[in-house]
Backbone as XML, in Angstrom:
<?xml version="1.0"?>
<chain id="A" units="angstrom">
  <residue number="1" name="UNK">
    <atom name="N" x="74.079" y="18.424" z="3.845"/>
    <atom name="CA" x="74.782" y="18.999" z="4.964"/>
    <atom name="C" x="74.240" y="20.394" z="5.197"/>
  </residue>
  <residue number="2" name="UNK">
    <atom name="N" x="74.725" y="20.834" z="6.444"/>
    <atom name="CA" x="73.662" y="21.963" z="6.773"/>
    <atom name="C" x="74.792" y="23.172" z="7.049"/>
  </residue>
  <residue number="3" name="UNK">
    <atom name="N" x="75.154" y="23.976" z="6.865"/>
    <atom name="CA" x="76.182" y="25.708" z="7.567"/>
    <atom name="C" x="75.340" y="25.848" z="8.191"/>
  </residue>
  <residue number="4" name="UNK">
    <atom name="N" x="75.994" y="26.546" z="9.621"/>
    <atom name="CA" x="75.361" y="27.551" z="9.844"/>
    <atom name="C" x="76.301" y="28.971" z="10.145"/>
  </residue>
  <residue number="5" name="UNK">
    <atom name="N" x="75.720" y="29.781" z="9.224"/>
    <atom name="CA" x="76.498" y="31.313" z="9.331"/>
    <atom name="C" x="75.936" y="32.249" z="10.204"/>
  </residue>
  <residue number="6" name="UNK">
    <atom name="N" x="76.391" y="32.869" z="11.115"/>
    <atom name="CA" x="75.892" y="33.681" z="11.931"/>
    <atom name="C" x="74.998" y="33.354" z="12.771"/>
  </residue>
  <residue number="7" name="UNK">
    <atom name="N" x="73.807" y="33.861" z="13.412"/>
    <atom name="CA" x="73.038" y="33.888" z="14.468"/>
    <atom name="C" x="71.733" y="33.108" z="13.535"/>
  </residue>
  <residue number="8" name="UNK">
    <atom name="N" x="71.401" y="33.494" z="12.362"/>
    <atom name="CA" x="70.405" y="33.102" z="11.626"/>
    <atom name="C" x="70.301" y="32.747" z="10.187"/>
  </residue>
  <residue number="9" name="UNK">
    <atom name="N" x="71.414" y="32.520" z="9.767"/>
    <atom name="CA" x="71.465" y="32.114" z="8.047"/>
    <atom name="C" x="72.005" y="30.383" z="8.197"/>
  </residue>
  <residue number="10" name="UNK">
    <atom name="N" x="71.398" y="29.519" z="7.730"/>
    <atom name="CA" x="71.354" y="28.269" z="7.378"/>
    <atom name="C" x="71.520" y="27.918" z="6.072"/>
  </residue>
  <residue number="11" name="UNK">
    <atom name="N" x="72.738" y="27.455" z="5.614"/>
    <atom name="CA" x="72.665" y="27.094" z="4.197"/>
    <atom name="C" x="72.638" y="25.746" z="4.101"/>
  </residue>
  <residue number="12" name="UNK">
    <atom name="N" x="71.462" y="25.286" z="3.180"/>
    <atom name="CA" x="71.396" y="23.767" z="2.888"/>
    <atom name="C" x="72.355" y="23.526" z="1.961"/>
  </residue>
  <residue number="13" name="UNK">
    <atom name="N" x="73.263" y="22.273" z="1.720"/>
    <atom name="CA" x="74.071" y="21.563" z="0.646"/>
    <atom name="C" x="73.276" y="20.159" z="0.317"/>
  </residue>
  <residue number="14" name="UNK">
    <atom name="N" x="72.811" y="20.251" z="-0.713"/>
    <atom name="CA" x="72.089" y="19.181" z="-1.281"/>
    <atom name="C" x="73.323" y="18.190" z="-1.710"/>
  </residue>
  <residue number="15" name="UNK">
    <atom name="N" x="72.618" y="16.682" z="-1.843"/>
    <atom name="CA" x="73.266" y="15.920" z="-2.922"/>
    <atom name="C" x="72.320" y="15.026" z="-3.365"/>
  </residue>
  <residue number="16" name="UNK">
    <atom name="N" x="72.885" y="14.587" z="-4.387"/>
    <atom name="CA" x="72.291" y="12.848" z="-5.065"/>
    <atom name="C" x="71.754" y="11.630" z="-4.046"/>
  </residue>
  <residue number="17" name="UNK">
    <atom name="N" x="70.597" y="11.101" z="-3.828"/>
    <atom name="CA" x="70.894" y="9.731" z="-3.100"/>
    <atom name="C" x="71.565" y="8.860" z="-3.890"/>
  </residue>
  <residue number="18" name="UNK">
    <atom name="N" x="72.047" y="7.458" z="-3.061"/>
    <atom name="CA" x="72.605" y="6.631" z="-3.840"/>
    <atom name="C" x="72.986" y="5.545" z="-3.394"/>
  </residue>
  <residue number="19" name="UNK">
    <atom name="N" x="72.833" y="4.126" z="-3.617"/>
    <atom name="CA" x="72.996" y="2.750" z="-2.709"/>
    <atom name="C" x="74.474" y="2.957" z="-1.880"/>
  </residue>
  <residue number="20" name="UNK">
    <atom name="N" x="74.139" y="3.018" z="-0.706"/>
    <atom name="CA" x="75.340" y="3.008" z="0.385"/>
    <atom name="C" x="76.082" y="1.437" z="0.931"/>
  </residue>
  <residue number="21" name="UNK">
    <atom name="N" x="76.833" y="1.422" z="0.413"/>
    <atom name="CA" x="77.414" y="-0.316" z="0.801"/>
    <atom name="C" x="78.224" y="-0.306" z="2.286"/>
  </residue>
  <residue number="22" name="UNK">
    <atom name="N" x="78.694" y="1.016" z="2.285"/>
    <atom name="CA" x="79.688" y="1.018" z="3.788"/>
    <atom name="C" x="80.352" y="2.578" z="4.040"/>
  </residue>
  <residue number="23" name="UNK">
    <atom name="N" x="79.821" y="3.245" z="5.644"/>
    <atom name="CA" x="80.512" y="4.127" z="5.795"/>
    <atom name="C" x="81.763" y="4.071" z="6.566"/>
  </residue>
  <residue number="24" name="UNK">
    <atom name="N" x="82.586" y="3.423" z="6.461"/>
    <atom name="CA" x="84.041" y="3.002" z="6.951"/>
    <atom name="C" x="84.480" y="4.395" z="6.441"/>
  </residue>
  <residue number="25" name="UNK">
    <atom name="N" x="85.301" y="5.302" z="7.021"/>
    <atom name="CA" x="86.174" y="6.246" z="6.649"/>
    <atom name="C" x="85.426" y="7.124" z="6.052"/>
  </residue>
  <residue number="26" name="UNK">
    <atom name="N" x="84.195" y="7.348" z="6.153"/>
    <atom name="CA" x="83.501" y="8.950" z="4.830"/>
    <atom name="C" x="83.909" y="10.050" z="6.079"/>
  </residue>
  <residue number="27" name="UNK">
    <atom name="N" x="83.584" y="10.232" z="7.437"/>
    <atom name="CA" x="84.227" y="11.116" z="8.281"/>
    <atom name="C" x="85.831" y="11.383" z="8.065"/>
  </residue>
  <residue number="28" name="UNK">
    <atom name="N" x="86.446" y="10.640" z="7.626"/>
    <atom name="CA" x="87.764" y="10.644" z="7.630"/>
    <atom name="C" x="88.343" y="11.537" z="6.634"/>
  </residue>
  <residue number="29" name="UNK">
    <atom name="N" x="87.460" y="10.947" z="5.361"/>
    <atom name="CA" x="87.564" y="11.759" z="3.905"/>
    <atom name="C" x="86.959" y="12.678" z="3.660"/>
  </residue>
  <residue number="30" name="UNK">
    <atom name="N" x="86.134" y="13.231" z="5.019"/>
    <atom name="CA" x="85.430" y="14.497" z="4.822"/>
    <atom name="C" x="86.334" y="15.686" z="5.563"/>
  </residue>
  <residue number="31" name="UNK">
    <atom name="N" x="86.892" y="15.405" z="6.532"/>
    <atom name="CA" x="87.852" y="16.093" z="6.845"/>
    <atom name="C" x="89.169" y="16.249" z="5.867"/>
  </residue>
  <residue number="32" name="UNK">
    <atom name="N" x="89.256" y="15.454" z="5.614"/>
    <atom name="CA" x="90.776" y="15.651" z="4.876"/>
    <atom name="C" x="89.856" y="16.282" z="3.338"/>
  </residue>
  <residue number="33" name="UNK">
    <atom name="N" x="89.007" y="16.295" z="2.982"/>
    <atom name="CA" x="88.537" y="17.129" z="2.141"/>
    <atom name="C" x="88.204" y="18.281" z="2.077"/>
  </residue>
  <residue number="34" name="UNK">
    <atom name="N" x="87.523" y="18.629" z="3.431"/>
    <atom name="CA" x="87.625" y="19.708" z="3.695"/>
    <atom name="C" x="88.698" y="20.719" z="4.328"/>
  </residue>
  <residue number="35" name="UNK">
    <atom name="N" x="89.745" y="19.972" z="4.388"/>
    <atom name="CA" x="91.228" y="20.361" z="4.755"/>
    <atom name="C" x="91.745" y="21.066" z="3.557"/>
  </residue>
  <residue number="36" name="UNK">
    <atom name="N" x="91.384" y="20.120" z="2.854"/>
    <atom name="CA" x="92.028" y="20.473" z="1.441"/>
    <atom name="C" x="91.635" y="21.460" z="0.676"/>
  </residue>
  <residue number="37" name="UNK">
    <atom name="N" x="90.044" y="21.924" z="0.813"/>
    <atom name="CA" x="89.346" y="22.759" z="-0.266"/>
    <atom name="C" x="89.804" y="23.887" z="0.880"/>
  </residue>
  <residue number="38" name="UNK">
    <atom name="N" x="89.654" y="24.390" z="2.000"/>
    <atom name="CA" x="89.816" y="25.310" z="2.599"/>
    <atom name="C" x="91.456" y="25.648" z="2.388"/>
  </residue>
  <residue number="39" name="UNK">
    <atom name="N" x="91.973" y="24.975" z="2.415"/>
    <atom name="CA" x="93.563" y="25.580" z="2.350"/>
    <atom name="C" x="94.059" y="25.941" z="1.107"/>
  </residue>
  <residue number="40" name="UNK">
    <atom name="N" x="93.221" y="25.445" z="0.128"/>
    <atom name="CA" x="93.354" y="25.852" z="-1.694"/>
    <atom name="C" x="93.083" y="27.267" z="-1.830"/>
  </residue>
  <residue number="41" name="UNK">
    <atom name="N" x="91.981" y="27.567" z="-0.446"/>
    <atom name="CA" x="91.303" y="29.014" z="-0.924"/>
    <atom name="C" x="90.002" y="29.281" z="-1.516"/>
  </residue>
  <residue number="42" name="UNK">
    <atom name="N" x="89.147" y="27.496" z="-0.934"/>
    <atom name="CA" x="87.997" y="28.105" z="-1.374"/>
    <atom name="C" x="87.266" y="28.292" z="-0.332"/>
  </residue>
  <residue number="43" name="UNK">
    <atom name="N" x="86.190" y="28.519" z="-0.369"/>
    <atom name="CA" x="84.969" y="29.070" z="0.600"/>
    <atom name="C" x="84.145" y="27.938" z="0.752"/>
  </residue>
  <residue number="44" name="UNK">
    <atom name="N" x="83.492" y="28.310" z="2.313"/>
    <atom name="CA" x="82.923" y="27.193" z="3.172"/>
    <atom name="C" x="81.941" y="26.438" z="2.185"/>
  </residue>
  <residue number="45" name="UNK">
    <atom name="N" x="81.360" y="27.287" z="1.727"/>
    <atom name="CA" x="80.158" y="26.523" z="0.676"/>
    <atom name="C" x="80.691" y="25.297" z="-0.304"/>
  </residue>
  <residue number="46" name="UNK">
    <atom name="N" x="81.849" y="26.195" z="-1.011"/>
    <atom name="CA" x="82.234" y="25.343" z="-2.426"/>
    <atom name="C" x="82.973" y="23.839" z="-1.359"/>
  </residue>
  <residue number="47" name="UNK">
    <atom name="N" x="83.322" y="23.926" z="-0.456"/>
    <atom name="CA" x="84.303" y="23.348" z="-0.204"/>
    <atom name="C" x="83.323" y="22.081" z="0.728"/>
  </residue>
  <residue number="48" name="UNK">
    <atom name="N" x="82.420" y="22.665" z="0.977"/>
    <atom name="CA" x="81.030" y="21.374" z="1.575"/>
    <atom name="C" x="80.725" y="20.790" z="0.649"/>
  </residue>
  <residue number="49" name="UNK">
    <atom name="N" x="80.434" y="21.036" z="-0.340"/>
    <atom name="CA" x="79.888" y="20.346" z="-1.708"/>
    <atom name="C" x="81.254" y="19.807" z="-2.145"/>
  </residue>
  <residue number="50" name="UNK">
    <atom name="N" x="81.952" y="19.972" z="-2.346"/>
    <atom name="CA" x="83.462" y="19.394" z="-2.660"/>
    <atom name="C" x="83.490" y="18.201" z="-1.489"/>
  </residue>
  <residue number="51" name="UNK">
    <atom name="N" x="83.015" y="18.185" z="-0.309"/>
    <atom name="CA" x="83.553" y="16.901" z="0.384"/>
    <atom name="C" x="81.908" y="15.941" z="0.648"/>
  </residue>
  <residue number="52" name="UNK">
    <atom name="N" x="80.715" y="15.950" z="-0.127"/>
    <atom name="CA" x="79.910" y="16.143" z="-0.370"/>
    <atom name="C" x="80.052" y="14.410" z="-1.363"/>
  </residue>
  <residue number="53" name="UNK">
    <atom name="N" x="80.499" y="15.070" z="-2.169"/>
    <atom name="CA" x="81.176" y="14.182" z="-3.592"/>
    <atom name="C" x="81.787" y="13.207" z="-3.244"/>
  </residue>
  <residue number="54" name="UNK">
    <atom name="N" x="82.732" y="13.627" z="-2.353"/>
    <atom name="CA" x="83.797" y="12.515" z="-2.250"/>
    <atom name="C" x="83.497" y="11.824" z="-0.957"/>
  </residue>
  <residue number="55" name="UNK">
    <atom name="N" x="82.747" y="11.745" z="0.240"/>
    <atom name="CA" x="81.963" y="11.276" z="0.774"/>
    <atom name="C" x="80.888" y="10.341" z="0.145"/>
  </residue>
  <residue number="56" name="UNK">
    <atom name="N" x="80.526" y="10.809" z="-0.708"/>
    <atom name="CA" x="79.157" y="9.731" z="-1.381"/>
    <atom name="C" x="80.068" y="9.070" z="-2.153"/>
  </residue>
  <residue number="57" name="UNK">
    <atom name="N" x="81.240" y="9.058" z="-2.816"/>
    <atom name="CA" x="81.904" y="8.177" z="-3.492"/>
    <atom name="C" x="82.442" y="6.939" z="-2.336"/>
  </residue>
  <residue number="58" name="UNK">
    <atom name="N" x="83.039" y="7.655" z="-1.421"/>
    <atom name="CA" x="83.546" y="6.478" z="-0.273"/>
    <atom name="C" x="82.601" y="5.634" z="-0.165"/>
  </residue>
  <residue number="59" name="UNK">
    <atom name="N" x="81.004" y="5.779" z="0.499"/>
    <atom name="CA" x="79.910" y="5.097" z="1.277"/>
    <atom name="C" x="79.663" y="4.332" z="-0.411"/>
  </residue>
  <residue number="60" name="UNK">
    <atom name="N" x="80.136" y="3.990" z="-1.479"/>
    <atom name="CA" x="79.385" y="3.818" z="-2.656"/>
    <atom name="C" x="80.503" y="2.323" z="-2.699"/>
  </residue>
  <residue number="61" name="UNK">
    <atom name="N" x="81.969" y="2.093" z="-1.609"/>
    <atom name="CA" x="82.698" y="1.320" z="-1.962"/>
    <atom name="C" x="82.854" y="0.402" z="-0.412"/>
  </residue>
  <residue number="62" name="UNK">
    <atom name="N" x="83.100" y="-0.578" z="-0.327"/>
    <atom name="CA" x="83.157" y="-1.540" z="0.287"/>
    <atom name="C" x="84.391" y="-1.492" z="1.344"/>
  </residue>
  <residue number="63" name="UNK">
    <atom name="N" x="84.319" y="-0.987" z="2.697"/>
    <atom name="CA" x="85.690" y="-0.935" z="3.288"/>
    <atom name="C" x="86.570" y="0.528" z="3.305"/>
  </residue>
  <residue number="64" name="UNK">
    <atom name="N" x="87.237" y="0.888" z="4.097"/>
    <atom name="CA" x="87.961" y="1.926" z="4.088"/>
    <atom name="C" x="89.201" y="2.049" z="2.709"/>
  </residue>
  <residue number="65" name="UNK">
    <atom name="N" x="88.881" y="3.266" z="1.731"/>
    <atom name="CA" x="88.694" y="3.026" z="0.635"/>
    <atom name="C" x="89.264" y="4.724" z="0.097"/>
  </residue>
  <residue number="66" name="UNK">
    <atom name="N" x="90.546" y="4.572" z="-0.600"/>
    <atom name="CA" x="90.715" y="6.235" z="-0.910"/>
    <atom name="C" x="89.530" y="6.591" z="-2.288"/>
  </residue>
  <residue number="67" name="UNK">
    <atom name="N" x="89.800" y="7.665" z="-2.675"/>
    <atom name="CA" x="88.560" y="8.479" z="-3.176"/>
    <atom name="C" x="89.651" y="9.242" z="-4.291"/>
  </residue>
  <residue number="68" name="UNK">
    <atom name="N" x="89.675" y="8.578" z="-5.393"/>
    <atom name="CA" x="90.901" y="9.423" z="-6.760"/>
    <atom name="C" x="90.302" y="10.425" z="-7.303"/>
  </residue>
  <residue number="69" name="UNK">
    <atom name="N" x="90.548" y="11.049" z="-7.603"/>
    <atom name="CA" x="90.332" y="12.350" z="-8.380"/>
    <atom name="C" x="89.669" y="12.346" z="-9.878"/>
  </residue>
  <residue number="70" name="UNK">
    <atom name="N" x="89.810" y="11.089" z="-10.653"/>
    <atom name="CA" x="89.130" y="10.892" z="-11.273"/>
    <atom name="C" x="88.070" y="10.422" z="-11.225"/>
  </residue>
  <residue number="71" name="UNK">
    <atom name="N" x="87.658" y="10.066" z="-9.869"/>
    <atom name="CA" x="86.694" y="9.645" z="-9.487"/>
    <atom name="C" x="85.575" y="10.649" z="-9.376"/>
  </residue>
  <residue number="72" name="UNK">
    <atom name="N" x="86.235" y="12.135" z="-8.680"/>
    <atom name="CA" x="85.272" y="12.864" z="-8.358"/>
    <atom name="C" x="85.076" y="13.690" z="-9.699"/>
  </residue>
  <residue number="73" name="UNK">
    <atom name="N" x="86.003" y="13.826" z="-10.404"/>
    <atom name="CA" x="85.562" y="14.665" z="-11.567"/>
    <atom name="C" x="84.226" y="13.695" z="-12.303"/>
  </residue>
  <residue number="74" name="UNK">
    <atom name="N" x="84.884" y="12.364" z="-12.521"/>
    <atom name="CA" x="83.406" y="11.637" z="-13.373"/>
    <atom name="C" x="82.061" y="11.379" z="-12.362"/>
  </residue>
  <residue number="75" name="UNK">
    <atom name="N" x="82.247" y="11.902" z="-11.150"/>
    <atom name="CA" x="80.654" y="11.405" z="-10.469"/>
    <atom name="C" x="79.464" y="12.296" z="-10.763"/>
  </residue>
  <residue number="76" name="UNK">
    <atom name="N" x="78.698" y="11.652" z="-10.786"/>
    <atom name="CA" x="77.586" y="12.281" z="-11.304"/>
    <atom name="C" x="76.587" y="13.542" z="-10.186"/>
  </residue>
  <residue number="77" name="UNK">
    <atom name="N" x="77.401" y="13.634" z="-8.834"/>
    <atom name="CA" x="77.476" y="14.860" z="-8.361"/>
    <atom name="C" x="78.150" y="15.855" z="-8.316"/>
  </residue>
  <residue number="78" name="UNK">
    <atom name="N" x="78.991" y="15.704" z="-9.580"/>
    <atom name="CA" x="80.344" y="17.080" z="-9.904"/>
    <atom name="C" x="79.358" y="18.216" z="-10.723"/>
  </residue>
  <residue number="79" name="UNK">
    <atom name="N" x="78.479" y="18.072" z="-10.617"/>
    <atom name="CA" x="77.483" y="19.351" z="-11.220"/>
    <atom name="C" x="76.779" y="19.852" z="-9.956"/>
  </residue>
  <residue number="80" name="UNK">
    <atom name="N" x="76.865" y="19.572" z="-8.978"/>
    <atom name="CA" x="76.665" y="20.167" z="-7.490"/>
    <atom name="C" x="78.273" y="21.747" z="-7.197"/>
  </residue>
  <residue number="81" name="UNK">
    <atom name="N" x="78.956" y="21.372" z="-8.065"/>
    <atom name="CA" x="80.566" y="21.761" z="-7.761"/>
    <atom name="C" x="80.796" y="22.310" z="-8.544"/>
  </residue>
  <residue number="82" name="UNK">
    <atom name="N" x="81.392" y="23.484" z="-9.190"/>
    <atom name="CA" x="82.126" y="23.567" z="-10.002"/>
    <atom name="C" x="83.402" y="23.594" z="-10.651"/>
  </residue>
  <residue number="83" name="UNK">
    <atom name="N" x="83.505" y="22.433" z="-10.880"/>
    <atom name="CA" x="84.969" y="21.910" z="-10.900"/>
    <atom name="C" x="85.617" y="22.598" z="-12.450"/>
  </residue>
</chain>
């Protein structure tokens, strides 16, 4: 995913590739993720990479599909985050 801050600063957010079975709902869970990290109090960055995770967990499951919390702590893009 890409920021853009100001007139000229672009911050890239990397992630993992990874076999995509279905994007049913990853827009859905990216908002409500990023709902969530912003209203906790974190910052635009941490909080892209936070919906980052849980986006690639959705597209990883078959069908519109919630995204548990233990899910995102054990994925193997929670070292993108610091959780």
């Amino acid at each position: 995913m890409l920021i853009k801050e100001g007139e000229s600063n672009t911050i890239t957010i990397i992630t993992y590739g990874q076999e995509v079975f279905d994007v049913s709902g990853a827009g859905d869970t990216s908002i409500a993720c990023l709902t969530l990290a912003m209203a906790s109090g974190q910052c635009l960055v941490r909080s892209v990479k936070f919906i980052n995770i849980a986006a690639g967990i959705v597209f990883s499951k078959h069908g519109i599909a919630a995204v548990l919390v233990e899910e995102i702590l054990n994925s193997r893009n929670s070292d993108l985050f610091d959780l």
